[in-house]
Structure formats: C-alpha cells, structure tokens
PDB file of N, CA, C and O in Angstrom:
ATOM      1  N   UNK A   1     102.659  95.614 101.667  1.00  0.00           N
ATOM      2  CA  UNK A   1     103.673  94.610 101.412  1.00  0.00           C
ATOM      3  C   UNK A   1     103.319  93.331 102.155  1.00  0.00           C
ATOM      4  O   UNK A   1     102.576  93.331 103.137  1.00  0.00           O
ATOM      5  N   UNK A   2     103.863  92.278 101.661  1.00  0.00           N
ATOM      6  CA  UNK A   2     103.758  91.345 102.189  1.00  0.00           C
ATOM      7  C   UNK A   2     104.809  90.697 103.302  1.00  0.00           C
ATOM      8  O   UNK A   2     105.751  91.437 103.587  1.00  0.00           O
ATOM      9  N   UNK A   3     104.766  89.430 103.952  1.00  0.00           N
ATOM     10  CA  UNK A   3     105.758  89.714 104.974  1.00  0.00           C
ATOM     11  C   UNK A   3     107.044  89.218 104.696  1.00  0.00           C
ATOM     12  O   UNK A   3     107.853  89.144 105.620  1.00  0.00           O
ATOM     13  N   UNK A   4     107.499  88.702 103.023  1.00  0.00           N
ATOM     14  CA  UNK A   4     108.562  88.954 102.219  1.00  0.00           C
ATOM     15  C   UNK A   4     108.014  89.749 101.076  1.00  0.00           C
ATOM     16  O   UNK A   4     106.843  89.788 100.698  1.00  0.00           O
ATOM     17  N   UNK A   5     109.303  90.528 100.470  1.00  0.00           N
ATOM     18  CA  UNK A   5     108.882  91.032  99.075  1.00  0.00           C
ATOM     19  C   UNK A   5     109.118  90.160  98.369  1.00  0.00           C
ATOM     20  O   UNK A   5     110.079  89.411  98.545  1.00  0.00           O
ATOM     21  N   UNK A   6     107.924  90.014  96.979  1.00  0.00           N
ATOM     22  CA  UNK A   6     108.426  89.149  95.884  1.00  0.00           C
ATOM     23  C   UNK A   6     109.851  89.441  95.179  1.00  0.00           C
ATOM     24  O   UNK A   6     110.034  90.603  94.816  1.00  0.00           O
ATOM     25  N   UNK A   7     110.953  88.428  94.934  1.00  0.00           N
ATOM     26  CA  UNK A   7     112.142  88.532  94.324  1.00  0.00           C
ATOM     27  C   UNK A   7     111.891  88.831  93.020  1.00  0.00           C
ATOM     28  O   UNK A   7     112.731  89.495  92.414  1.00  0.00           O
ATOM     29  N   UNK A   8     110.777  88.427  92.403  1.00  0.00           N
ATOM     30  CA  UNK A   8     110.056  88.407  90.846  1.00  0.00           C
ATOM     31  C   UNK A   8     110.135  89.997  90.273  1.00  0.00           C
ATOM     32  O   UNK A   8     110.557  90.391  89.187  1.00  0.00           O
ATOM     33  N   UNK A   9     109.547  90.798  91.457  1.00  0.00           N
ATOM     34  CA  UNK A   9     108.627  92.004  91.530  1.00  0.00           C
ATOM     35  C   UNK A   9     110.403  92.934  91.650  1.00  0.00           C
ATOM     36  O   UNK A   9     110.783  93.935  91.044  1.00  0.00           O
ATOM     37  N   UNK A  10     110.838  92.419  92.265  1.00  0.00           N
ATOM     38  CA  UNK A  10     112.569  93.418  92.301  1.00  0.00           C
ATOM     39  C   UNK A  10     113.141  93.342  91.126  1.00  0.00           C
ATOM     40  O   UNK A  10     114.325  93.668  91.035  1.00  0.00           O
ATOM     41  N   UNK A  11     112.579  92.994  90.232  1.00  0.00           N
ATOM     42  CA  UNK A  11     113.678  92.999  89.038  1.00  0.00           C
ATOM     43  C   UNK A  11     112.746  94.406  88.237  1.00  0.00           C
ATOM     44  O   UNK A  11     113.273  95.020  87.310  1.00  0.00           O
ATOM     45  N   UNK A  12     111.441  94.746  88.712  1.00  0.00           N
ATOM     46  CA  UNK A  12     111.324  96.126  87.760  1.00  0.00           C
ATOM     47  C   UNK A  12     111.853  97.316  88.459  1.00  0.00           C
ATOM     48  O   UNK A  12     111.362  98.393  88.121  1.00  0.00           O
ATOM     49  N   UNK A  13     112.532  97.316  89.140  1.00  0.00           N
ATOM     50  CA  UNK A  13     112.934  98.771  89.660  1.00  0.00           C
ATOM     51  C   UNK A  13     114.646  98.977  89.058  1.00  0.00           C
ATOM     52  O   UNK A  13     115.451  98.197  88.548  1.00  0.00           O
ATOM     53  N   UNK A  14     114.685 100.522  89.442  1.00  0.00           N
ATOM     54  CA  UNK A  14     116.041 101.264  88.451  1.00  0.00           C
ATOM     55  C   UNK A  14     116.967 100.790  90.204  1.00  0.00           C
ATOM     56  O   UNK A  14     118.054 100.222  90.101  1.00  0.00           O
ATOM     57  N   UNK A  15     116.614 100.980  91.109  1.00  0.00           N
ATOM     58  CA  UNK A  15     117.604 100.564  92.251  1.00  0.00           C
ATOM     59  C   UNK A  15     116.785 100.538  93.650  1.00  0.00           C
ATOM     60  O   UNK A  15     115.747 101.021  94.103  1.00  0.00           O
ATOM     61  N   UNK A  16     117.537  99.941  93.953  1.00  0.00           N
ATOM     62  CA  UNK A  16     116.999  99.520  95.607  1.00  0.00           C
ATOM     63  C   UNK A  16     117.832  99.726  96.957  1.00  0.00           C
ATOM     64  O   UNK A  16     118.965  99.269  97.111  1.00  0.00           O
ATOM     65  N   UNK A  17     117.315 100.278  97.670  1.00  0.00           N
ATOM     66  CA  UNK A  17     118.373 100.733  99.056  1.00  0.00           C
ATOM     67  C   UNK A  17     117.742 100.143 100.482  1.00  0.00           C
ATOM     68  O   UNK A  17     116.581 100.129 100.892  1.00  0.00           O
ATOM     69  N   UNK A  18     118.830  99.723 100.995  1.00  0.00           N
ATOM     70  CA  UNK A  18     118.310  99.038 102.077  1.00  0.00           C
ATOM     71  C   UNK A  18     118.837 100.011 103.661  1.00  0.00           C
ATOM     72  O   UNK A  18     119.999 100.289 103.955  1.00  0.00           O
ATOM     73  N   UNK A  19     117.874 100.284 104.279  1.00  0.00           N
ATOM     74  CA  UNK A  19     118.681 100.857 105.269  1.00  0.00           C
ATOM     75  C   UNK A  19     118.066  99.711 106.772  1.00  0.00           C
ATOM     76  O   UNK A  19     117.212  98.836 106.917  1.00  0.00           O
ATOM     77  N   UNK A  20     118.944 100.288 107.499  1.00  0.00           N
ATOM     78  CA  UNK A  20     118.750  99.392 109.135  1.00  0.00           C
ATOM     79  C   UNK A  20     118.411 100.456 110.430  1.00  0.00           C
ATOM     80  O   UNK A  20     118.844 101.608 110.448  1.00  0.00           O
ATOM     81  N   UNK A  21     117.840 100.063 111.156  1.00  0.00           N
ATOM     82  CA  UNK A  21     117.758 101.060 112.320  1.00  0.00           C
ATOM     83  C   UNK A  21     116.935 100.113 113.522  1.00  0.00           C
ATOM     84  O   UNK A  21     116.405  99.010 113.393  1.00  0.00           O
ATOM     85  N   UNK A  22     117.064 101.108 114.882  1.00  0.00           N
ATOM     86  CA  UNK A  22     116.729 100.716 116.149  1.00  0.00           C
ATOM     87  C   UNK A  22     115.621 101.891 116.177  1.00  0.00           C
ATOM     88  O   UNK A  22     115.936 103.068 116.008  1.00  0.00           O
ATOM     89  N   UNK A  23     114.252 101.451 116.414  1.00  0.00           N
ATOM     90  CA  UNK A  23     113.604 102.577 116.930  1.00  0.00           C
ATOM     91  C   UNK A  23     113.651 102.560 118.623  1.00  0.00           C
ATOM     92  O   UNK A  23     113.895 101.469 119.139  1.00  0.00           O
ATOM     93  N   UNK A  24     113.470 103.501 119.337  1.00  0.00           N
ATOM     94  CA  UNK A  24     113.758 103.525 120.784  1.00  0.00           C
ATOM     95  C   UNK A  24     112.248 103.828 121.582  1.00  0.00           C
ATOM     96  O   UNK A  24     111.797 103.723 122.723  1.00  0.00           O
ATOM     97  N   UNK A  25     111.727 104.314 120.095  1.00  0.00           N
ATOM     98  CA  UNK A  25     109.803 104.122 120.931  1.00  0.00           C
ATOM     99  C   UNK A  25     109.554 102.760 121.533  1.00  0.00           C
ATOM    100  O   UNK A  25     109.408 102.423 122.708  1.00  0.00           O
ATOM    101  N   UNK A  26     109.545 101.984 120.270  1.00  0.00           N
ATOM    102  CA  UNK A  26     108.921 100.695 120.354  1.00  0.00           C
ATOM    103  C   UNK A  26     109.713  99.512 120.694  1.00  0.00           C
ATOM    104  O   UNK A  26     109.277  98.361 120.653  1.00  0.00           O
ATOM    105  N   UNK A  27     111.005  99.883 121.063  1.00  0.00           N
ATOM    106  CA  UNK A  27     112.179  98.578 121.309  1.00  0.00           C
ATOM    107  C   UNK A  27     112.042  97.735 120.221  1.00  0.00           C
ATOM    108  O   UNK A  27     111.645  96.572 120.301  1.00  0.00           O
ATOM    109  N   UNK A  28     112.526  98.585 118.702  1.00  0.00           N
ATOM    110  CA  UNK A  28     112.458  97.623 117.804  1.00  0.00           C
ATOM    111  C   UNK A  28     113.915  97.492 117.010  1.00  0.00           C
ATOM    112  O   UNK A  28     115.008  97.899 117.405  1.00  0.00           O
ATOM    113  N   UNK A  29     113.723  97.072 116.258  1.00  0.00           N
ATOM    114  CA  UNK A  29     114.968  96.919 114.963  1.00  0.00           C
ATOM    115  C   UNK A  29     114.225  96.676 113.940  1.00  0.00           C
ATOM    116  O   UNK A  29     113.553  95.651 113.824  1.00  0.00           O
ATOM    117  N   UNK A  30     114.308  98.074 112.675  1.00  0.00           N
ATOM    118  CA  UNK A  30     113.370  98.029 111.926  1.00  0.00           C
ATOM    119  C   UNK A  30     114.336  97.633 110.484  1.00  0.00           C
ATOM    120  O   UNK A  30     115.553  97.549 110.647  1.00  0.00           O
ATOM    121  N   UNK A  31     113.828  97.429 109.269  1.00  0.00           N
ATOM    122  CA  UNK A  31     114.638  97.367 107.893  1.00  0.00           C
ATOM    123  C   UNK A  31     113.998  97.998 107.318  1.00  0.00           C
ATOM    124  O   UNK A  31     112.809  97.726 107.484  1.00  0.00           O
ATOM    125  N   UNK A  32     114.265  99.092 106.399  1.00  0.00           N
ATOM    126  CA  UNK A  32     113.636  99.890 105.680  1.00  0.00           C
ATOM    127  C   UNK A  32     114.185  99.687 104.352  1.00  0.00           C
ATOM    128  O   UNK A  32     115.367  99.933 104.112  1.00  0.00           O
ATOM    129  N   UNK A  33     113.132  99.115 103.214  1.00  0.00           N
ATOM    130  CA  UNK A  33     113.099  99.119 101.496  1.00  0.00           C
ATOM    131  C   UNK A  33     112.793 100.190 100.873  1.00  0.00           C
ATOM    132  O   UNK A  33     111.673 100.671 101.041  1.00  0.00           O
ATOM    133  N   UNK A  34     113.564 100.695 100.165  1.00  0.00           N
ATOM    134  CA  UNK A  34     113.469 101.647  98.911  1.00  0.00           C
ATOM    135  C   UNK A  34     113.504 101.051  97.824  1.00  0.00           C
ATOM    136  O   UNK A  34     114.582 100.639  97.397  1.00  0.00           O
ATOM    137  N   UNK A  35     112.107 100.834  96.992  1.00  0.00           N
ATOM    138  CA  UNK A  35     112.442 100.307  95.723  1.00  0.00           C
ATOM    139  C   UNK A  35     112.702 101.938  94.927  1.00  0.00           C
ATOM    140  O   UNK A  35     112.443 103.055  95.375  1.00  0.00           O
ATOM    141  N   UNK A  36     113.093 101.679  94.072  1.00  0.00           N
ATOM    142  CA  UNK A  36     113.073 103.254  93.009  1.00  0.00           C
ATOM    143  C   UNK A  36     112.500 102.721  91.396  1.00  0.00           C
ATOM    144  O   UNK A  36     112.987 102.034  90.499  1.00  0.00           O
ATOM    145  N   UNK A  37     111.196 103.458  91.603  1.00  0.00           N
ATOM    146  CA  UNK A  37     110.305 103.158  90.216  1.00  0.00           C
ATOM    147  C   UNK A  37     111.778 103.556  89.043  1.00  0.00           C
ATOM    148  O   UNK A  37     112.598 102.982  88.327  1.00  0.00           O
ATOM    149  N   UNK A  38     111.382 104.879  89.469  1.00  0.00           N
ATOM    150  CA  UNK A  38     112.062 106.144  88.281  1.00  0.00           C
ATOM    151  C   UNK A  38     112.763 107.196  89.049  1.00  0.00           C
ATOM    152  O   UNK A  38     112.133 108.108  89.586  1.00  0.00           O
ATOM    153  N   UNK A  39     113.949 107.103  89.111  1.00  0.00           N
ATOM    154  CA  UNK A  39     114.840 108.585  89.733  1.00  0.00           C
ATOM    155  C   UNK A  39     114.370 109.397  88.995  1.00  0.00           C
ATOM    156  O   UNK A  39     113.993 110.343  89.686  1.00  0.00           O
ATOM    157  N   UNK A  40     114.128 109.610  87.712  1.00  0.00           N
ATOM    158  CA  UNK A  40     114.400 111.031  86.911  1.00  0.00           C
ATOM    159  C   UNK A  40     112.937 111.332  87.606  1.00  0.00           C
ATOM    160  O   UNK A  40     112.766 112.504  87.941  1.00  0.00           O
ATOM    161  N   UNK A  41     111.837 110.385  87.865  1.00  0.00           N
ATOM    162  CA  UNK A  41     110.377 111.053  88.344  1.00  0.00           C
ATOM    163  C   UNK A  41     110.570 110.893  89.869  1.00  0.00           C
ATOM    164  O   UNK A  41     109.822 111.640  90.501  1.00  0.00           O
ATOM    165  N   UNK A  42     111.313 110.177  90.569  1.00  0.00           N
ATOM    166  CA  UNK A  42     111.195 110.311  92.028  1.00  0.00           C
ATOM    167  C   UNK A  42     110.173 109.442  92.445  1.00  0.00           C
ATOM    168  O   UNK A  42     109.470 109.764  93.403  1.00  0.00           O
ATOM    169  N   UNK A  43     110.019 108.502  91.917  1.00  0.00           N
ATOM    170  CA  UNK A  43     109.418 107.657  92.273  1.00  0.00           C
ATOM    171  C   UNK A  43     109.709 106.676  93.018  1.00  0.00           C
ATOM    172  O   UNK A  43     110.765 106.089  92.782  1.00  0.00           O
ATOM    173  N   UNK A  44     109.072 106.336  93.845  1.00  0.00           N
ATOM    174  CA  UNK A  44     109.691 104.969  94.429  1.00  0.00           C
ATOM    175  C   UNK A  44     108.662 104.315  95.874  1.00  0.00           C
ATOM    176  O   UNK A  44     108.244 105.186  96.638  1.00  0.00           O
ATOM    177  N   UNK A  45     108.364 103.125  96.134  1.00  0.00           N
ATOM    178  CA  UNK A  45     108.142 102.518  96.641  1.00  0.00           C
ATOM    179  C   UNK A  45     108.985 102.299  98.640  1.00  0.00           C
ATOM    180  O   UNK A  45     110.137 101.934  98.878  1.00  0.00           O
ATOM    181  N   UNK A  46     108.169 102.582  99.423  1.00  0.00           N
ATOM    182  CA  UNK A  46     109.063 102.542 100.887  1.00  0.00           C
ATOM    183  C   UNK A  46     108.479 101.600 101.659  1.00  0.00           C
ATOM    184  O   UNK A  46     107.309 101.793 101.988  1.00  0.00           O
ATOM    185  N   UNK A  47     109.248 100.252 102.160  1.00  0.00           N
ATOM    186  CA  UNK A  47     108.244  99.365 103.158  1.00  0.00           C
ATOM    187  C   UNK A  47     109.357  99.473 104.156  1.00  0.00           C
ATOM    188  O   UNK A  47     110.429 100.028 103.917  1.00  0.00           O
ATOM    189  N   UNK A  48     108.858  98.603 105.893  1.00  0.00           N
ATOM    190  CA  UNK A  48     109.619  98.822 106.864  1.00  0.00           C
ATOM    191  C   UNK A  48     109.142  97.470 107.658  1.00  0.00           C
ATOM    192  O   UNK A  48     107.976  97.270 108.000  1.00  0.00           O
ATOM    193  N   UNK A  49     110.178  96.623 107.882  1.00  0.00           N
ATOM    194  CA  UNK A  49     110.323  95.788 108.248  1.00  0.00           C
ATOM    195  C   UNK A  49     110.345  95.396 109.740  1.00  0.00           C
ATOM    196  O   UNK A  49     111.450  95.742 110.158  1.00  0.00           O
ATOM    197  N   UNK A  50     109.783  94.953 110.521  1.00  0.00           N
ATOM    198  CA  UNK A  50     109.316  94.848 111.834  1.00  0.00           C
ATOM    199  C   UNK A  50     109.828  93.844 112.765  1.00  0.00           C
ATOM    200  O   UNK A  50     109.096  93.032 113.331  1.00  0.00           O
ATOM    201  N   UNK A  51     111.543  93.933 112.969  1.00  0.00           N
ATOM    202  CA  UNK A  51     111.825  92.367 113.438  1.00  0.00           C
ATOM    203  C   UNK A  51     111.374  91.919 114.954  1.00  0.00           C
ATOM    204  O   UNK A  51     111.745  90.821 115.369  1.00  0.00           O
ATOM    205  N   UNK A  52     110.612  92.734 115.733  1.00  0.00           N
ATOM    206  CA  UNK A  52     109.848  92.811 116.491  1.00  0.00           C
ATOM    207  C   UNK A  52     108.630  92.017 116.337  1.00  0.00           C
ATOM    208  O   UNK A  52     108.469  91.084 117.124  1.00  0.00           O
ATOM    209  N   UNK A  53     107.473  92.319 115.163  1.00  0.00           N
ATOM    210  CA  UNK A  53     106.277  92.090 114.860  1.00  0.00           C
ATOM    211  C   UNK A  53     106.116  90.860 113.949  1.00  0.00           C
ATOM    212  O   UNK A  53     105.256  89.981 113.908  1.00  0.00           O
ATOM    213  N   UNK A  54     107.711  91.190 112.924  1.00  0.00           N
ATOM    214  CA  UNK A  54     107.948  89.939 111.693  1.00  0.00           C
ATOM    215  C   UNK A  54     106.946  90.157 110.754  1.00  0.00           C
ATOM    216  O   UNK A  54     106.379  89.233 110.170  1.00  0.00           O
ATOM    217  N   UNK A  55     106.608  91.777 110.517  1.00  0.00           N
ATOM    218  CA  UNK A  55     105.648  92.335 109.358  1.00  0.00           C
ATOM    219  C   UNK A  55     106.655  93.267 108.642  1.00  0.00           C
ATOM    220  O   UNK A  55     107.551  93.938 109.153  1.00  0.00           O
ATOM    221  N   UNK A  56     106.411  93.190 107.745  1.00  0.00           N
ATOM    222  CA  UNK A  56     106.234  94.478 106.728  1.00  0.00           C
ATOM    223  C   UNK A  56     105.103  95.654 106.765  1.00  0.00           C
ATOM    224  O   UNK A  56     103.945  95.445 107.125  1.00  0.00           O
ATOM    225  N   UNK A  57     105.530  96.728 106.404  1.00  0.00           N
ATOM    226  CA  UNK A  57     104.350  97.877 106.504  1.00  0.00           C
ATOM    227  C   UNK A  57     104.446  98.492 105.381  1.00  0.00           C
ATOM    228  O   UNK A  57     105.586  98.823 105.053  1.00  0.00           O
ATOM    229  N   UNK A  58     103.504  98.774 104.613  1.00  0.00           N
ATOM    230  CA  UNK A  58     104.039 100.212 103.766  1.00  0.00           C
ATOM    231  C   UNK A  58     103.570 101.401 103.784  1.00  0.00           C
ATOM    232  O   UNK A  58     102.440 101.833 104.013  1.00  0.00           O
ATOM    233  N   UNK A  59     104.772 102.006 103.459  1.00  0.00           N
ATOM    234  CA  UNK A  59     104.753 103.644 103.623  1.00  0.00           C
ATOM    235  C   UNK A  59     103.995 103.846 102.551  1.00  0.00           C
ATOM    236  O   UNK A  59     104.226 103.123 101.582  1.00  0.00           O
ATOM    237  N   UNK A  60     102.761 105.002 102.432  1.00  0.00           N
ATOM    238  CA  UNK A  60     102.011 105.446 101.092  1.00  0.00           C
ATOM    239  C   UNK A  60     102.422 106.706 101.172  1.00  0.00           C
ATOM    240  O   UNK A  60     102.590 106.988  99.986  1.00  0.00           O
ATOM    241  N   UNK A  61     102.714 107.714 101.836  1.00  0.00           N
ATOM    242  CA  UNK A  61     102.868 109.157 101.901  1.00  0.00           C
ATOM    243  C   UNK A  61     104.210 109.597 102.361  1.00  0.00           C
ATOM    244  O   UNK A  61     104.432 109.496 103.568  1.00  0.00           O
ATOM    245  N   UNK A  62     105.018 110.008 101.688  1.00  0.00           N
ATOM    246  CA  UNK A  62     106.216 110.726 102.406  1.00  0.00           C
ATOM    247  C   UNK A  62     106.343 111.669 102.052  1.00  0.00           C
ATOM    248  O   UNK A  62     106.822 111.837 100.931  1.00  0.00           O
ATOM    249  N   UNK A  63     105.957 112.756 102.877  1.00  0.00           N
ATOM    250  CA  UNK A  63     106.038 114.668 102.519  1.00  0.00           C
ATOM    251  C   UNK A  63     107.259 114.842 101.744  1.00  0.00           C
ATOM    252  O   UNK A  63     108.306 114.196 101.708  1.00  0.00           O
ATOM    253  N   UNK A  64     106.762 116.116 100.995  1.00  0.00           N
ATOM    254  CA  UNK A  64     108.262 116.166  99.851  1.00  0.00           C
ATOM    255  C   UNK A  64     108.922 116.853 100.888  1.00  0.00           C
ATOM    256  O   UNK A  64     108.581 117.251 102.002  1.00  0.00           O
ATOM    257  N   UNK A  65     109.959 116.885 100.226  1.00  0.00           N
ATOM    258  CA  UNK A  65     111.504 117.267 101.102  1.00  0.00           C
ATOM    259  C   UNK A  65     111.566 116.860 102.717  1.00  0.00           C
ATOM    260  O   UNK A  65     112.171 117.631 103.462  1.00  0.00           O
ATOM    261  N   UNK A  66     111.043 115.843 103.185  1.00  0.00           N
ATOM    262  CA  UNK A  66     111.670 114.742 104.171  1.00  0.00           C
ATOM    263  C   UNK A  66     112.799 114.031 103.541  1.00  0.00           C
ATOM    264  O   UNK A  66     113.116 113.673 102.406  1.00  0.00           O
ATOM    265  N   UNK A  67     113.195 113.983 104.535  1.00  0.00           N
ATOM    266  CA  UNK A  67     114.834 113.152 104.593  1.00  0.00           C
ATOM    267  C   UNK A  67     114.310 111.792 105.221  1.00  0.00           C
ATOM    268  O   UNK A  67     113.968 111.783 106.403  1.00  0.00           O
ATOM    269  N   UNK A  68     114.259 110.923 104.635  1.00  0.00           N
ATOM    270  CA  UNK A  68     113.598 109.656 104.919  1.00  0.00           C
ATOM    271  C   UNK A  68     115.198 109.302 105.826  1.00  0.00           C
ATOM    272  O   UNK A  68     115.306 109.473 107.041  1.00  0.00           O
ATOM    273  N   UNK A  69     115.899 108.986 105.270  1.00  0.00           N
ATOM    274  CA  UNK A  69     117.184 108.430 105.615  1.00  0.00           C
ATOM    275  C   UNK A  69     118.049 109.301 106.225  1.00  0.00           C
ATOM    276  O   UNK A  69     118.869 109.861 105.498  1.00  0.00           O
ATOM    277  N   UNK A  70     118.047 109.624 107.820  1.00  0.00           N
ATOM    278  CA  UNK A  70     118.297 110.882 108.414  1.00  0.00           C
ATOM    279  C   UNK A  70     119.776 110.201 109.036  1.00  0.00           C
ATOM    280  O   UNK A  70     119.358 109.107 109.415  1.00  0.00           O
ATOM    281  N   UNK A  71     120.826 110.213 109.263  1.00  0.00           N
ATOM    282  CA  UNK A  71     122.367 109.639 109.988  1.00  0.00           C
ATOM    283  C   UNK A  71     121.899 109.351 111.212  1.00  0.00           C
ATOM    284  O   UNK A  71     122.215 108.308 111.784  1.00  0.00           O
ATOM    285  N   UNK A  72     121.038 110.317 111.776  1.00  0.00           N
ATOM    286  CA  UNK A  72     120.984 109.404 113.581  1.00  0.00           C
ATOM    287  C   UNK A  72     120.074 108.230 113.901  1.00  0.00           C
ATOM    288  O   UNK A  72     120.097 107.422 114.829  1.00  0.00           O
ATOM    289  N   UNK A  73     119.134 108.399 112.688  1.00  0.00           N
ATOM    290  CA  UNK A  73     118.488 107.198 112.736  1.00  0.00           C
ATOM    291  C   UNK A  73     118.620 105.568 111.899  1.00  0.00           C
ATOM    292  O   UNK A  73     117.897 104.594 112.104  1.00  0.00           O
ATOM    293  N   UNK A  74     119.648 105.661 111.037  1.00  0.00           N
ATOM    294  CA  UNK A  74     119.882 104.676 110.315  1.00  0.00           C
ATOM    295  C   UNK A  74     121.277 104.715 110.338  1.00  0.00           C
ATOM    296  O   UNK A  74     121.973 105.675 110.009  1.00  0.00           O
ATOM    297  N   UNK A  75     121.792 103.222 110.893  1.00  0.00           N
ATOM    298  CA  UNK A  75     122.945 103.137 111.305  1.00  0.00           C
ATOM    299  C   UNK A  75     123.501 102.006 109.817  1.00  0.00           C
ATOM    300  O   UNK A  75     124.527 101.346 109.980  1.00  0.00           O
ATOM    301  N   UNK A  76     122.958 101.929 108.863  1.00  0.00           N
ATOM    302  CA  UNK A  76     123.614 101.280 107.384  1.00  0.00           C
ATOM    303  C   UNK A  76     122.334 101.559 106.307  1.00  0.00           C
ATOM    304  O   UNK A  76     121.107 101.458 106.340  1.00  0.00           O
ATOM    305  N   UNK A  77     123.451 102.006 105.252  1.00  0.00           N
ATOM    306  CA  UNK A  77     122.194 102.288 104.050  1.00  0.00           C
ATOM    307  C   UNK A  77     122.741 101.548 102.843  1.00  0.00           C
ATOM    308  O   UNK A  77     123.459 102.452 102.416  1.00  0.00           O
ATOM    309  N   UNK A  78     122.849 100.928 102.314  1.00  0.00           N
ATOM    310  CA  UNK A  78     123.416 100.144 100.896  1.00  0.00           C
ATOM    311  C   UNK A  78     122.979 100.080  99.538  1.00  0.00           C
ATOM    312  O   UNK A  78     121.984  99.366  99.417  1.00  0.00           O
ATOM    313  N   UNK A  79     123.350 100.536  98.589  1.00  0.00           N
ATOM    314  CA  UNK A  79     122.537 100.721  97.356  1.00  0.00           C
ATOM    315  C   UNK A  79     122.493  99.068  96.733  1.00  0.00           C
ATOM    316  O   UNK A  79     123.169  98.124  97.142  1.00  0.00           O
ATOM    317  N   UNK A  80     122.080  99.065  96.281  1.00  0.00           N
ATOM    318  CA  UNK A  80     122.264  97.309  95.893  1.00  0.00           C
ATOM    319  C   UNK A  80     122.398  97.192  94.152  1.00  0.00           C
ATOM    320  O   UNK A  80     122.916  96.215  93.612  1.00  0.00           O
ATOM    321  N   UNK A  81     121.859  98.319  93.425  1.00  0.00           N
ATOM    322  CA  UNK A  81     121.992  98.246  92.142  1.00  0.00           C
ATOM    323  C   UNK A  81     123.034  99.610  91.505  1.00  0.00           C
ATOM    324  O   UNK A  81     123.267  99.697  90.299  1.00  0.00           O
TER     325      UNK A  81
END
C-alpha cells in the first residue's frame, strides 16, 4: 500500500471495515483496512496504518481461522458500506 489508499481503487470492493488500535510493543496507534474483494469467496485485502511511522503496510498472509479483529485489541471497528 501506499501511504494513502487510492479513493479511485475503493470503489471496487463489496465493503470496507475500518478498525483502530494501540499496540503496546511498539508505542503505537495503528489503523487497520479491510477492503472485501468478495464475501461469498473471502476475499479481501488487509493494510495497517502506522501513526507512529506515517506508513502503511500490507498484510499478504492471514492464516485461516485467525480472528484478525480480536475485542482486546481493537478498541472501534466500523463497516462503512
């Protein structure tokens, strides 16, 4: 990702979720993007926002059945579509 997402590029996804969190490793405050290609395939796109670093990262691998979005670690999650 880049260190905004294109607004252009958000209009092909079925929905998008935004969550917020404090990591306590790194003394950060991170933003985490869920684009969603395709629910019915589970697809979807994960970047994480670095207001520490002022990067974006992206996630390429998330083991199946992880709970990306766990309650103690994300203190707001918002669907946007």
């Amino acid at each position: 990702m880049t260190k905004e997402p294109n607004p252009t590029l958000l209009k092909r996804y079925e929905s998008m979720l935004y969550g917020f969190a404090y990591d306590f490793v790194s003394d950060d405050y991170k933003i985490i993007a869920t684009f969603v290609i395709s629910e019915k395939d589970s697809r979807h796109i994960v970047g994480i926002y670095s207001v520490k670093n002022e990067s974006w990262k992206k996630i390429d691998t998330i083991p199946s059945g992880y709970r990306l979005f766990d309650q103690t670690l994300f203190h707001l999650m918002v669907r946007l579509t």
